[in-house]
C-alpha positions in Angstrom: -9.1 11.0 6.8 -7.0 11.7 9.7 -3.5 10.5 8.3 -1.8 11.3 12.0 -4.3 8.3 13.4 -3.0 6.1 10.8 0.7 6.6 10.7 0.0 5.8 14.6 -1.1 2.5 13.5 1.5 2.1 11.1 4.3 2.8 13.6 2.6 0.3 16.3 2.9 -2.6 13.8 6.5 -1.2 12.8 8.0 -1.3 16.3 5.6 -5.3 16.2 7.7 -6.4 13.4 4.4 -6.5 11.8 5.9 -5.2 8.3 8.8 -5.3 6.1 10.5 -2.2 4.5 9.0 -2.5 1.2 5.8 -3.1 3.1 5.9 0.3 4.9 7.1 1.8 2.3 4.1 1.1 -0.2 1.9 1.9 2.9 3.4 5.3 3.0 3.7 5.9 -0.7 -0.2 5.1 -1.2 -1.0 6.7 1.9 0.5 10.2 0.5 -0.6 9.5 -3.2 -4.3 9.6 -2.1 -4.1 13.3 -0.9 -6.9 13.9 1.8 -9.6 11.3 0.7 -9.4 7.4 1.8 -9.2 6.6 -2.1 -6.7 6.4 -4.8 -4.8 5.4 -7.5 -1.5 4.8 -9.0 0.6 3.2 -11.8 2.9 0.7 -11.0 6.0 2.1 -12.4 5.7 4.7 -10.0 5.7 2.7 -7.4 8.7 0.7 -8.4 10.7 3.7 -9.0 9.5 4.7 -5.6 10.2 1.9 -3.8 13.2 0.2 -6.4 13.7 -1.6 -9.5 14.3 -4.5 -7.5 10.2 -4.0 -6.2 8.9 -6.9 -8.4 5.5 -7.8 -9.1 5.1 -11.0 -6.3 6.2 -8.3 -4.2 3.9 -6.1 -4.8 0.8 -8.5 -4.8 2.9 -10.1 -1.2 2.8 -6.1 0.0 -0.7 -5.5 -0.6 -2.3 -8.7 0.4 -0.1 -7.9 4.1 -1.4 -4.2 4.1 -4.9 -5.7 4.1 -4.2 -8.2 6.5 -3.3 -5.5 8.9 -6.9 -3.0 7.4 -4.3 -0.3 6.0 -4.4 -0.6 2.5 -7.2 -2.9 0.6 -7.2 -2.9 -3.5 -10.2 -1.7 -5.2 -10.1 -3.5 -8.1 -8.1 -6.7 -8.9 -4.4 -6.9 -11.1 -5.3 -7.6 -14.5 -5.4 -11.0 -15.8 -2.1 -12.7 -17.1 -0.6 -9.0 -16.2 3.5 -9.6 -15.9 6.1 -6.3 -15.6 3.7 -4.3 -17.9 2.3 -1.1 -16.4 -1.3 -0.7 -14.8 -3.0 1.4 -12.8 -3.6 0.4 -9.0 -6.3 1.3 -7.6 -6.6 1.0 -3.9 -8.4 2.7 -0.8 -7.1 3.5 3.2 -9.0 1.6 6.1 -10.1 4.1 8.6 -7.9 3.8 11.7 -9.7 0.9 14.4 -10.8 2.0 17.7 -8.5 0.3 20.6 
């Protein structure tokens, strides 16, 4: 995965006003969690200490559902049922970069 290509993309929709701050900053945190493949994983405390207490759930399913509107970020595997401010694990994998 060429993560240059991508953080290209990212900063195209950044100087768009395509994404919020908590937005970009999920994008980044998942983008450097999953190391060098297009896959990975991560609990959600983790990312709300990342990104701040104040990162609440409906933000975090709002985040991911605009990551995949934009084919950066799609989850692998659904929240968990009836889940609330528990910890889980989110699982998640990197769209390759689109041709322009």
């Amino acid at each position: 995965m060429d993560k240059l290509e991508l953080m290209q993309e990212l900063e195209k929709l950044v100087a768009g006003n395509g994404l919020d701050a908590d937005e970009i900053r999920l994008c980044l945190l998942l983008l450097t969690n999953c190391k060098g493949s297009r896959n990975g994983e991560i609990e959600y405390r983790t990312v709300k200490s990342a990104i701040g207490r104040e990162f609440s759930l409906e933000k975090l399913k709002k985040s991911c559902r605009r990551l995949f509107m934009y084919k950066l970020i799609a989850l692998t595997s659904p929240f968990p049922e009836g889940m609330n401010e528990e910890n889980f694990i989110i699982s998640y994998m990197v769209f390759p970069v689109r041709e322009n």
